[in-house]
N, CA, C and O of each residue as an XYZ file, in Angstrom:
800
protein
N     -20.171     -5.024      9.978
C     -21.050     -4.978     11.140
C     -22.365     -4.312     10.755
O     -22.314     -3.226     10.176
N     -23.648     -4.929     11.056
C     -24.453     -3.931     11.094
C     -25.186     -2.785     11.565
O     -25.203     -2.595     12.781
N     -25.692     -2.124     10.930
C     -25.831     -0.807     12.090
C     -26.606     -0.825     12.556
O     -27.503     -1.531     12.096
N     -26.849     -0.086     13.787
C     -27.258      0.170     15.017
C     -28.668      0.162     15.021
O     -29.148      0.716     14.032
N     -29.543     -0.330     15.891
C     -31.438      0.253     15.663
C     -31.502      0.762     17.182
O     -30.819      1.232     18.091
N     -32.709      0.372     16.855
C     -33.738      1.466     17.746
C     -33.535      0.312     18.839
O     -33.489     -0.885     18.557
N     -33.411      0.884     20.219
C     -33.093     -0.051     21.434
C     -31.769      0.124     22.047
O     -31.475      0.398     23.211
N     -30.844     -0.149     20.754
C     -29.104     -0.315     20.991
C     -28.818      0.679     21.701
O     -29.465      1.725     21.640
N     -27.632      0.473     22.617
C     -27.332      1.617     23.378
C     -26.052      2.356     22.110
O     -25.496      1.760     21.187
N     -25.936      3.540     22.450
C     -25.041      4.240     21.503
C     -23.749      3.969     21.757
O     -23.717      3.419     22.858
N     -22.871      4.051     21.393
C     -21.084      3.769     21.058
C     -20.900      4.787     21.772
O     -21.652      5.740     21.567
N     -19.817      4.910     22.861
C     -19.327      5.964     23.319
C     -17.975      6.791     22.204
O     -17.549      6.276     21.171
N     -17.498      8.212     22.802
C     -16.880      7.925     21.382
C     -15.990      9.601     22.158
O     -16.527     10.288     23.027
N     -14.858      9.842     21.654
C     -14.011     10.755     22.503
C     -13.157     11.383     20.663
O     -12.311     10.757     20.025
N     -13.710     12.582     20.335
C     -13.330     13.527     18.523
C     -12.926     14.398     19.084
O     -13.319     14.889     20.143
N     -11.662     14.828     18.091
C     -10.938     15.781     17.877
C     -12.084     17.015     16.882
O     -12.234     16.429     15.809
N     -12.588     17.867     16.835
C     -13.359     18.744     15.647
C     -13.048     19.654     15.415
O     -11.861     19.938     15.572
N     -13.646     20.264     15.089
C     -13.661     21.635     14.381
C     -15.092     22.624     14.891
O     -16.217     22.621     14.393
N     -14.354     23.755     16.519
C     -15.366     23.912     17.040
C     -16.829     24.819     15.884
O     -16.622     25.074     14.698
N     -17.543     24.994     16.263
C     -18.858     25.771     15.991
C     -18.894     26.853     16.030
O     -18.602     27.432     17.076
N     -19.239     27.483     14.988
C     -19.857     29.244     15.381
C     -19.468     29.527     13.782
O     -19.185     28.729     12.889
N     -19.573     31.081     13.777
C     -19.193     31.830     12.189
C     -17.658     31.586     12.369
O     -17.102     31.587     13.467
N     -17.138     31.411     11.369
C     -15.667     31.312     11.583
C     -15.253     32.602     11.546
O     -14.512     32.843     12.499
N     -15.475     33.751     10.656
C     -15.109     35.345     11.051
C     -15.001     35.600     12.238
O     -13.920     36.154     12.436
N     -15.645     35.461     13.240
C     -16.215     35.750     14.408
C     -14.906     34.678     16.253
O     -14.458     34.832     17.389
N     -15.029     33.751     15.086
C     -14.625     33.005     16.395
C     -13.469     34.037     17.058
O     -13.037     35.000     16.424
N     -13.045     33.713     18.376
C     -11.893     34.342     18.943
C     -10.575     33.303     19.130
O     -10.273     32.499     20.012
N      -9.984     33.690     17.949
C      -8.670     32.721     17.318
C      -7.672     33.197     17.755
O      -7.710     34.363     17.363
N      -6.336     32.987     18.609
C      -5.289     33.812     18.305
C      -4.264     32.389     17.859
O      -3.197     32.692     17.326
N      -4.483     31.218     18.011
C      -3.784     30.393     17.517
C      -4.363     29.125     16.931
O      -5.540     29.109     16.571
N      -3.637     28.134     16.829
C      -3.953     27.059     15.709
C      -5.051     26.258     16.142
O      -5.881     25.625     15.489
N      -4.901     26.402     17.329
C      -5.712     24.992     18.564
C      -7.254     25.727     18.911
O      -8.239     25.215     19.442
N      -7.097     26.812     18.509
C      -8.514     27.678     18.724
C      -9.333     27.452     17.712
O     -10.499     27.848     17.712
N      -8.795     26.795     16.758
C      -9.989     26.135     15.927
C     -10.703     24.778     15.999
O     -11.516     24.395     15.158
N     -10.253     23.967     17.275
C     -10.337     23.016     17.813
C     -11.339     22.551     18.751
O     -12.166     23.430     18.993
N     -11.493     21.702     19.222
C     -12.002     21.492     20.716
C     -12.400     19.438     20.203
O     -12.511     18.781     19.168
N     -12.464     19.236     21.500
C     -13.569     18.106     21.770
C     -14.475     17.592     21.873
O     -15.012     18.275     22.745
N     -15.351     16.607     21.571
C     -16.228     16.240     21.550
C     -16.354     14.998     22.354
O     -15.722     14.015     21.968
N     -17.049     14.917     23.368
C     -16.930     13.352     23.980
C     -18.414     13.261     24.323
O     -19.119     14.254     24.504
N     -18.906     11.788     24.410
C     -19.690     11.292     24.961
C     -19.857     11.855     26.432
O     -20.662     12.659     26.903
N     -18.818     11.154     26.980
C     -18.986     11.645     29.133
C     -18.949     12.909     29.262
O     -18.792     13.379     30.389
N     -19.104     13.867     27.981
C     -20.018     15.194     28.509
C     -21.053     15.520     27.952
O     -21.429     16.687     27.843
N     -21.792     14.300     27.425
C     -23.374     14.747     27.486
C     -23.693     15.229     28.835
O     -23.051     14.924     29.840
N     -24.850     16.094     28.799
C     -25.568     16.315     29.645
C     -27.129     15.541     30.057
O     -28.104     15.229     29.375
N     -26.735     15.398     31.803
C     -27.971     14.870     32.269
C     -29.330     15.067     31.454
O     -29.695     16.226     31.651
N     -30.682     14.053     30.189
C     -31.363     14.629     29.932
C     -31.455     15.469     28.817
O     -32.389     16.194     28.476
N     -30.278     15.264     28.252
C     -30.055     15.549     27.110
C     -30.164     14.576     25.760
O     -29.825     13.406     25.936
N     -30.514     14.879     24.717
C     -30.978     13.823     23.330
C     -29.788     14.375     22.371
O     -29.340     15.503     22.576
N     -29.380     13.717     21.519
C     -28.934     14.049     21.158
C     -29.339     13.600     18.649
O     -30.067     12.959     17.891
N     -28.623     14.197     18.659
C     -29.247     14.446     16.887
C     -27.398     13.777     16.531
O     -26.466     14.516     16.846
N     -27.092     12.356     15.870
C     -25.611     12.192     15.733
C     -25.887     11.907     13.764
O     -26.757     11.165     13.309
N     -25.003     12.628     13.022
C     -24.889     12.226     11.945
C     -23.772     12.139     11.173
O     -22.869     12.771     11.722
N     -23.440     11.674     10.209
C     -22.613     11.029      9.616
C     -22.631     11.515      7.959
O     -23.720     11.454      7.389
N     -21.586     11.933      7.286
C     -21.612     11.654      6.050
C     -20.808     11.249      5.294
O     -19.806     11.272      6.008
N     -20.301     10.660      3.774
C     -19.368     10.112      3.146
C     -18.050     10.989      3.297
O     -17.044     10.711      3.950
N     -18.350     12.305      2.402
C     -16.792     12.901      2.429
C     -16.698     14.522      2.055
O     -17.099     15.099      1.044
N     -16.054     15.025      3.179
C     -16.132     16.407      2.333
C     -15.386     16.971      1.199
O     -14.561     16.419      0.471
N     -15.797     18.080      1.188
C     -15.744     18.458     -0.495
C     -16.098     18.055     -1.538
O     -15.372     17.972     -2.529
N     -17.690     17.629     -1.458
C     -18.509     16.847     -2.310
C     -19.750     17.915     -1.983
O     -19.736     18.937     -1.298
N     -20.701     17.360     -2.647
C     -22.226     17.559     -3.787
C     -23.050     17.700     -2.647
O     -23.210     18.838     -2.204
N     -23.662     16.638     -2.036
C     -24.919     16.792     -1.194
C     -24.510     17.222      0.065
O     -25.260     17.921      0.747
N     -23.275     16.844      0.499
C     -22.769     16.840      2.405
C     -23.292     18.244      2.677
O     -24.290     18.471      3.362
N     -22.384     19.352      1.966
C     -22.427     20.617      2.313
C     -23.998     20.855      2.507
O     -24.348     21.403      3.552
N     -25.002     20.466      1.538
C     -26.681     21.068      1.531
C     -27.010     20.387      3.026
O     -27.398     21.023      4.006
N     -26.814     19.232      2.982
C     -27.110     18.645      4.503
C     -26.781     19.336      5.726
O     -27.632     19.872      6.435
N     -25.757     19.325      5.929
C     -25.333     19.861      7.283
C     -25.565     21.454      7.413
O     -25.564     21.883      8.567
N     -25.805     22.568      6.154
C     -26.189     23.436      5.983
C     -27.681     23.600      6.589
O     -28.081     24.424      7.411
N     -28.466     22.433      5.849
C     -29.911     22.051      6.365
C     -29.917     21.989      7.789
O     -30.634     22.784      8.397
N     -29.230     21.172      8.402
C     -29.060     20.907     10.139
C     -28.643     21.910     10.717
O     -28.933     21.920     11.913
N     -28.138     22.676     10.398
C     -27.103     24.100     10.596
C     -29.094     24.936     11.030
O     -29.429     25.194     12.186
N     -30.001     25.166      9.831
C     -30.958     25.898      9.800
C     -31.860     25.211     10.899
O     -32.833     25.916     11.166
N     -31.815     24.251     11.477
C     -32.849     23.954     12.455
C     -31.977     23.378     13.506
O     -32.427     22.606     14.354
N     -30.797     23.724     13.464
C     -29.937     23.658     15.024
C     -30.765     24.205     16.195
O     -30.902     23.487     17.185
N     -31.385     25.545     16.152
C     -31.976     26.498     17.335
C     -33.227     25.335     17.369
O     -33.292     24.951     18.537
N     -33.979     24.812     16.756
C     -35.079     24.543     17.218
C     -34.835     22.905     17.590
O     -35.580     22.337     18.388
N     -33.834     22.287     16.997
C     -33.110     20.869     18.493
C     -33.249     21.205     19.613
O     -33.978     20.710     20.472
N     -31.750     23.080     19.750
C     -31.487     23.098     20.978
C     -32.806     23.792     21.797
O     -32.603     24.226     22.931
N     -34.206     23.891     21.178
C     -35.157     23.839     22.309
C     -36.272     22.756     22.514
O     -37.439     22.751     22.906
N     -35.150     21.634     21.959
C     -35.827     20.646     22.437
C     -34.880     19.758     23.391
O     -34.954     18.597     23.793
N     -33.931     20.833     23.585
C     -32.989     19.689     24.568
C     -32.249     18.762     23.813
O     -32.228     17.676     24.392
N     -31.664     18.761     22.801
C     -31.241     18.177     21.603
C     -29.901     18.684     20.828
O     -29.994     19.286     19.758
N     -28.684     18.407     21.424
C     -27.157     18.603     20.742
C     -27.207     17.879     19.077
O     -28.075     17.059     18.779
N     -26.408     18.221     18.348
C     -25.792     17.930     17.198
C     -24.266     17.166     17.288
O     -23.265     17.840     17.534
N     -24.211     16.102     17.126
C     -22.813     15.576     16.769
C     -22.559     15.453     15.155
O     -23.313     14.710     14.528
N     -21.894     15.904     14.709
C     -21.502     15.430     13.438
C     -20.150     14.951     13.071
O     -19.135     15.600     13.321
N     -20.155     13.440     12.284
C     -18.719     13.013     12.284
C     -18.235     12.457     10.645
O     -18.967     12.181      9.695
N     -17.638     12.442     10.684
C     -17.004     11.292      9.435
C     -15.699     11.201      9.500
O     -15.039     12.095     10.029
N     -15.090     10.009      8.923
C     -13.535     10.009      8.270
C     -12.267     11.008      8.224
O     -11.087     10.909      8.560
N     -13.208     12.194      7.546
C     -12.189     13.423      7.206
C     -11.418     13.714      8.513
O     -11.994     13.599      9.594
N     -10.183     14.073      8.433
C      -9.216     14.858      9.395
C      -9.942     15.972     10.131
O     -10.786     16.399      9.343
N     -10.009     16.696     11.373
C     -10.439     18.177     11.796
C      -9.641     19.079     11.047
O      -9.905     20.270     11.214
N      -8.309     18.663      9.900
C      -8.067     19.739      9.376
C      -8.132     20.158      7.826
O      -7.669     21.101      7.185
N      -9.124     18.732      7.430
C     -10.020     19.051      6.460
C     -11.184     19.817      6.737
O     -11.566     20.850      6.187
N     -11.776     19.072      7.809
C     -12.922     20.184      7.699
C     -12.837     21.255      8.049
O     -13.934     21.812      8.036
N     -11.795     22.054      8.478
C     -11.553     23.093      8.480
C     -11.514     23.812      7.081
O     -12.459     24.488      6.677
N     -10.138     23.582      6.241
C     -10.052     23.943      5.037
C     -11.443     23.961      4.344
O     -11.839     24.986      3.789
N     -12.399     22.493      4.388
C     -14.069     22.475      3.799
C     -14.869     23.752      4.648
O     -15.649     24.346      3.904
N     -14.834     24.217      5.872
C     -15.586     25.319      6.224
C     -15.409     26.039      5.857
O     -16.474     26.630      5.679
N     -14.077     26.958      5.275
C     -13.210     27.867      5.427
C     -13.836     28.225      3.780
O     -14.172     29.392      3.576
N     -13.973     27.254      2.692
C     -13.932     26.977      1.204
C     -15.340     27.621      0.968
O     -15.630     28.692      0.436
N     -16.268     26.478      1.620
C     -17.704     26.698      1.216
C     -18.665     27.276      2.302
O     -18.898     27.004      3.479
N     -19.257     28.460      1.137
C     -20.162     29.401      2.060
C     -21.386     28.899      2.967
O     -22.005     29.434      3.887
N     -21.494     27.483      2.246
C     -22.640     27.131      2.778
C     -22.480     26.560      4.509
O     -23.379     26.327      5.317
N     -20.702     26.434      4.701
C     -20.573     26.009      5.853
C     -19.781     26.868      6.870
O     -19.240     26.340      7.841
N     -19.720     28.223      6.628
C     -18.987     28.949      7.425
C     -19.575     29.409      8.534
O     -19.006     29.986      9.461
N     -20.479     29.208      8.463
C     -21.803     29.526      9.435
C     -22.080     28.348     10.365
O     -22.845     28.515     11.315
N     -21.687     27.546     10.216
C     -22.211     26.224     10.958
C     -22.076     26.200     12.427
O     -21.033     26.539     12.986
N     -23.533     25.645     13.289
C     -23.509     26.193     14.705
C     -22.664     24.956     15.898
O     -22.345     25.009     17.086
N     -22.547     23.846     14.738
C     -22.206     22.547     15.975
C     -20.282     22.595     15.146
O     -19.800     23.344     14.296
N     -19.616     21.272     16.026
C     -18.359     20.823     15.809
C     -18.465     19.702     14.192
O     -19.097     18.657     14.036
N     -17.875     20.204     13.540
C     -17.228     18.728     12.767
C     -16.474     18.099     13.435
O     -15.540     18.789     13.843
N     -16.441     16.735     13.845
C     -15.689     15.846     13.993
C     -15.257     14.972     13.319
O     -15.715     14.993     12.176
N     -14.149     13.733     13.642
C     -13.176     13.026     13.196
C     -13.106     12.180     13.820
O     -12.871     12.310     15.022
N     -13.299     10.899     13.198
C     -13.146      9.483     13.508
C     -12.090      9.087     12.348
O     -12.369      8.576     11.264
N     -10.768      9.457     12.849
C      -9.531      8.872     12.003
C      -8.979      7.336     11.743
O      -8.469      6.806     10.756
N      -9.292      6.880     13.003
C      -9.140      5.154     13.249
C     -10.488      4.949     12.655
O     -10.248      4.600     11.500
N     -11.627      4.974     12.803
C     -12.692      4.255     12.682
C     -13.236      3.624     13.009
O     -14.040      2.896     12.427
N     -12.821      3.746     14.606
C     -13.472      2.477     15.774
C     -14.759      2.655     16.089
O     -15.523      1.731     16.370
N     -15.188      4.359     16.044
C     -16.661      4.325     16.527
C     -17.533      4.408     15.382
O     -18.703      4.414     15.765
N     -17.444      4.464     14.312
C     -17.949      4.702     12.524
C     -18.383      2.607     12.741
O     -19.530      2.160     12.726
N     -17.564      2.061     12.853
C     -17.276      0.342     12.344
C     -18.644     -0.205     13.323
O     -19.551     -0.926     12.908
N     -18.498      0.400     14.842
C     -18.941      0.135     16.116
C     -20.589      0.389     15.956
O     -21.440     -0.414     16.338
N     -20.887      1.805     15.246
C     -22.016      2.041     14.698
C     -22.313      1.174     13.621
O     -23.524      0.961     13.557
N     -21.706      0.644     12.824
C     -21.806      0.164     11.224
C     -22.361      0.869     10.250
O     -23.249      0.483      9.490
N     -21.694      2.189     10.278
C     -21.836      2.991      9.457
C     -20.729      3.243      8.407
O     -20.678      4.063      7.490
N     -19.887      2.325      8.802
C     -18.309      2.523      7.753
C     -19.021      1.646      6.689
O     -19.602      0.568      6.818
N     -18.874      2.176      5.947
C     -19.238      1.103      4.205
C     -18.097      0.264      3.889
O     -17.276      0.013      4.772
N     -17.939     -0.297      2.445
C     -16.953     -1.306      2.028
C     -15.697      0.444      1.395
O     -14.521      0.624      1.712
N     -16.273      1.044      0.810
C     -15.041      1.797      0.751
C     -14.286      3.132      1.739
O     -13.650      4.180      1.631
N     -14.777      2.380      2.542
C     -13.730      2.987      3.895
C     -14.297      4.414      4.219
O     -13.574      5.142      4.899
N     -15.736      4.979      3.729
C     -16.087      6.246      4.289
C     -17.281      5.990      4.983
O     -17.679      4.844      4.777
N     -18.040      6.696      5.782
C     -19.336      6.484      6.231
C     -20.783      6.983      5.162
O     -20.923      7.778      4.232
N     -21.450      6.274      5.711
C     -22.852      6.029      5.093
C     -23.601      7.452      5.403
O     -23.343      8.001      6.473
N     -24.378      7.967      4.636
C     -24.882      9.078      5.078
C     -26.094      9.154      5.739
O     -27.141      9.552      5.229
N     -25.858      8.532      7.588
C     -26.678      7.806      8.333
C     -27.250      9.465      9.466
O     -26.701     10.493      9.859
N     -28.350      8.956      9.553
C     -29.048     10.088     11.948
C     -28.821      9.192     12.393
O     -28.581      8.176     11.741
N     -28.816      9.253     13.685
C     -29.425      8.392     14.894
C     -29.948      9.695     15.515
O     -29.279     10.703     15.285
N     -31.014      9.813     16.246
C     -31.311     10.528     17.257
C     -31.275      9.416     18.670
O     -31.752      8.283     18.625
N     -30.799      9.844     19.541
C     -30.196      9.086     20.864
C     -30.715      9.517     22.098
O     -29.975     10.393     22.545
N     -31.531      9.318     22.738
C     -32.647      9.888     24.008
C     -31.677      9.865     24.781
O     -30.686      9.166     24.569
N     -31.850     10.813     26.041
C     -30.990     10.548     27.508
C     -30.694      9.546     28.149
O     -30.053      9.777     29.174
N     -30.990      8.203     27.866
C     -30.619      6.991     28.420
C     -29.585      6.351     27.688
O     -28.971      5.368     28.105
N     -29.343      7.054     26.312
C     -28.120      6.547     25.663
C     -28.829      5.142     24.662
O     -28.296      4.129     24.209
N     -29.873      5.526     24.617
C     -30.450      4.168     23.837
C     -30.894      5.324     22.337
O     -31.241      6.505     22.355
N     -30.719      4.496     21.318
C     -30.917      5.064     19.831
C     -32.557      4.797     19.949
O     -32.994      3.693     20.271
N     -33.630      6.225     19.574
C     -34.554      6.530     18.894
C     -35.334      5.691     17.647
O     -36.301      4.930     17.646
N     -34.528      6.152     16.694
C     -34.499      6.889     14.964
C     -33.095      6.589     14.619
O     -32.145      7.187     15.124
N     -32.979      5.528     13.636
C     -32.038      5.597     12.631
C     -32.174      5.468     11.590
O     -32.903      4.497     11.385
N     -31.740      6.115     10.389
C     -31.859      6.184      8.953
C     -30.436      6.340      8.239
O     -29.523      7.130      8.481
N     -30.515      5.616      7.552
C     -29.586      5.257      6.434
C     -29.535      5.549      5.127
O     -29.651      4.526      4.452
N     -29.352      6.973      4.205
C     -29.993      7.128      3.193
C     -28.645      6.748      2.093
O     -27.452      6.616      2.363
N     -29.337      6.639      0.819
C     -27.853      6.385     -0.440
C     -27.307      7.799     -0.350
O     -27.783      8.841      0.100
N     -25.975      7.445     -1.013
C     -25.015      8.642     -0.797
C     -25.814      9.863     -1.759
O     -25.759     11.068     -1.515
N     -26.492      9.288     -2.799
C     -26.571     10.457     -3.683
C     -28.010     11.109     -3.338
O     -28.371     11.864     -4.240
N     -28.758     11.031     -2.460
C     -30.013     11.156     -1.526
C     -29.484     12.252     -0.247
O     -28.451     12.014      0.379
N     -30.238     13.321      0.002
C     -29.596     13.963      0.958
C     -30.795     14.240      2.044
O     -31.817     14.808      1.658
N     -30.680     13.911      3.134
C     -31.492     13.466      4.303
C     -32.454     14.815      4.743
O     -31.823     15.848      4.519
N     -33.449     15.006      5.158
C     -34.253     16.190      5.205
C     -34.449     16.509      6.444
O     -35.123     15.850      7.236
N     -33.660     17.905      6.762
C     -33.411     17.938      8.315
C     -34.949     18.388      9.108
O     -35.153     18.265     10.315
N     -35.617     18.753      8.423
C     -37.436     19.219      8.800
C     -37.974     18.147      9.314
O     -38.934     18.332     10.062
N     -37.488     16.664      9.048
C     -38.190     15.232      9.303
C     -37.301     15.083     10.487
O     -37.994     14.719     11.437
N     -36.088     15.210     10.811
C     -35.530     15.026     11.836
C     -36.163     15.641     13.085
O     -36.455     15.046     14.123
N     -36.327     16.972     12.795
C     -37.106     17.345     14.127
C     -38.426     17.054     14.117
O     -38.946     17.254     15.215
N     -39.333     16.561     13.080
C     -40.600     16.099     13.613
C     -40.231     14.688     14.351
O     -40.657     14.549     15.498
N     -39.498     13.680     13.792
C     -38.877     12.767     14.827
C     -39.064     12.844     15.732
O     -39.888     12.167     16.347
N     -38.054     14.097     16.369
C     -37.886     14.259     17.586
C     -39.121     14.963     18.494
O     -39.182     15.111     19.715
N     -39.913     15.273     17.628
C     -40.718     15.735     18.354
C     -42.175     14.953     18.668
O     -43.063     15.244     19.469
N     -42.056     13.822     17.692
C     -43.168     12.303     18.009
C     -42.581     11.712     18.863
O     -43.438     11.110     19.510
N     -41.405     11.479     19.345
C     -40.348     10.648     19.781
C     -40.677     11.356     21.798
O     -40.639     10.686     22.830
N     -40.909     12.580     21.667
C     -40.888     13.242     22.730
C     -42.162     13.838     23.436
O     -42.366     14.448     24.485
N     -43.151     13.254     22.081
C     -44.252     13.650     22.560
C     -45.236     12.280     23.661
O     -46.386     11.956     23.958
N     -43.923     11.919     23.889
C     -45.086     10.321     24.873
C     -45.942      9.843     24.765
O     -46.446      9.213     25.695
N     -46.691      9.970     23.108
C     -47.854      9.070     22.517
C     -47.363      8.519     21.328
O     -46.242      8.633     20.833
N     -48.495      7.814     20.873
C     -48.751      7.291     19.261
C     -48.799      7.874     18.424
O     -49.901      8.402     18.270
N     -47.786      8.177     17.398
C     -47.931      9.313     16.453
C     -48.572      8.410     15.222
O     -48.155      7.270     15.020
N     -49.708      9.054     14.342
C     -50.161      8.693     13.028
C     -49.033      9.584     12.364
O     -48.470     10.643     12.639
N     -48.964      8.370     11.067
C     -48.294      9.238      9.708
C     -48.448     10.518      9.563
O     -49.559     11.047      9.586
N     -47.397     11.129      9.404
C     -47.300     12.426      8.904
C     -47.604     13.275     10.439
O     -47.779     14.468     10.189
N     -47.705     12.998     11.845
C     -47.900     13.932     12.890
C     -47.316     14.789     12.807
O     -46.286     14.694     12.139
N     -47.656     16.078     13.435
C     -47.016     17.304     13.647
C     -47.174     17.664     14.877
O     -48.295     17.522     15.366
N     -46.101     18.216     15.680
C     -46.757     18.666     17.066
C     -48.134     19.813     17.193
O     -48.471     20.438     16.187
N     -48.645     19.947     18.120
C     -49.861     20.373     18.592
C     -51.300     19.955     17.945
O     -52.347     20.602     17.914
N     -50.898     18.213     17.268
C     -51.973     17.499     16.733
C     -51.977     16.260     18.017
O     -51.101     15.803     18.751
N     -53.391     16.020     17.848
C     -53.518     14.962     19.132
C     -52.786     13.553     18.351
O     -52.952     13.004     17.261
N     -51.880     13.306     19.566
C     -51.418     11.674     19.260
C     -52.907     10.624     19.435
O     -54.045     10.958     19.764
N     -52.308      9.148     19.038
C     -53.681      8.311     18.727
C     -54.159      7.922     20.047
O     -53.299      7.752     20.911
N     -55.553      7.727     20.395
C     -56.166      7.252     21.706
C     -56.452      5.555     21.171
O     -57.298      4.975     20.491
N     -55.137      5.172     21.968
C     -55.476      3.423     21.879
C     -56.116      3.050     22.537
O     -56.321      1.868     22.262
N     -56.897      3.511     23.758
C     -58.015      2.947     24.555
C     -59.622      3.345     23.315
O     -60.500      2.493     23.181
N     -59.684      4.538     22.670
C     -60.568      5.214     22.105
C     -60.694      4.469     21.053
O     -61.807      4.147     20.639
N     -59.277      3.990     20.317
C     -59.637      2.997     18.728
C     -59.947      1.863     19.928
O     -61.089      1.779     20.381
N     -59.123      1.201     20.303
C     -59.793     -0.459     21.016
C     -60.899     -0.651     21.230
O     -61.423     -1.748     21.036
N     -61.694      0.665     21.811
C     -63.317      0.417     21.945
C     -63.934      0.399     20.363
O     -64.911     -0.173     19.879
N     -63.103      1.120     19.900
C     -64.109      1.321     18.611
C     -63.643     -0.279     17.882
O     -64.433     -0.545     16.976
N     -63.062     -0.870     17.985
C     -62.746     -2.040     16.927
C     -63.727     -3.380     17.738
O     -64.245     -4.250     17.038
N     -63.831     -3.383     18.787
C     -64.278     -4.236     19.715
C     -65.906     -3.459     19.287
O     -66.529     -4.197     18.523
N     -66.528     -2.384     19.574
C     -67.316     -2.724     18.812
C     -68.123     -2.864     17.643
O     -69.301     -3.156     17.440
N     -67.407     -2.650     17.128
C     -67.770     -2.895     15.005
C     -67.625     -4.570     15.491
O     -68.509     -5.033     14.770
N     -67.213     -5.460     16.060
C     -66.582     -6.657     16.030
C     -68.125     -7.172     16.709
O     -68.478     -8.226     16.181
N     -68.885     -6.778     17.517
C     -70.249     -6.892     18.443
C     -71.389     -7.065     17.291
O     -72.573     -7.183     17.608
């Protein structure tokens, strides 16, 4: 199947994860307290959301990635902007993978688990060898996909570009290459005059 663009409405999708926070810290007294859910039908009204995907844990680039997303989590969530993160792995791999590497013990969102692979296939983010692609979508409050990118596995996605995304994406104009917020988006009435008259 191919994956998803800009327009498509998003896959609804109901994960088992591995909740968020420092794991020292969490308040554990049993097995299921390392747990929780993740569903679609509790986004919030107005809410965007940041969904990503990677091949497999206990590998090379995943950990720098989601570490990366981990460091600009606070500045999503003041843009009104959740983190989903999913792949293949069990919730009780990524547990054991948080638990292992320092770079993820800290992590502020859920790992999740797509064990069947209905919503990975649905996206077309499942590859030919049965793991996911190391894909974003950013997903606006209407449930329609933004921004999607698809990078090679051995390429690790740059979470600094994600939030300028989101922040051309939210700024309700024309962004030129390379925009940054508190730069003026483009005046298409301002170029149209100007091309109309060089054209005189």
């Amino acid at each position: 199947m191919a994956v998803l663009t800009i327009g498509d409405e998003f896959p609804e999708y109901d994960f088992k994860a591995v909740v968020g926070g420092v794991l020292s810290e969490l308040p554990v007294s049993k097995e299921e307290d390392f747990f929780c859910r993740v569903r679609s039908a509790d986004v919030k009204a107005g809410q965007w959301r940041l969904v990503v995907m990677w091949p497999k844990d206990f590998t090379f680039v995943c950990p720098t990635e989601l570490a990366g997303i981990a460091g600009v989590y606070e500045d999503l969530q003041e843009r009104n902007c959740d983190v989903v993160a999913v792949n293949t792995d069990s919730e009780y791999v990524h547990l054991a993978w948080r638990s292992k590497d320092e770079l993820l013990r800290d992590i502020p969102f859920p790992l999740a688990t797509d064990p069947v692979h209905d919503f990975l296939k649905e996206a077309g983010v499942l590859n030919s060898e049965g793991v996911c692609d190391r894909a974003s979508f950013l997903v606006d409050p209407d449930n329609k996909i933004q921004f999607v990118s698809v990078d090679a596995g051995s390429v690790g996605r740059n979470a600094e570009e994600l939030v300028r995304q989101l922040d051309a994406l939210q700024s309700g104009g024309l962004t030129s290459c390379g925009w940054h917020p508190g730069e003026p988006t483009l005046d298409v009435f301002k170029a149209a005059t100007n091309l109309v008259s060089l054209n005189l």
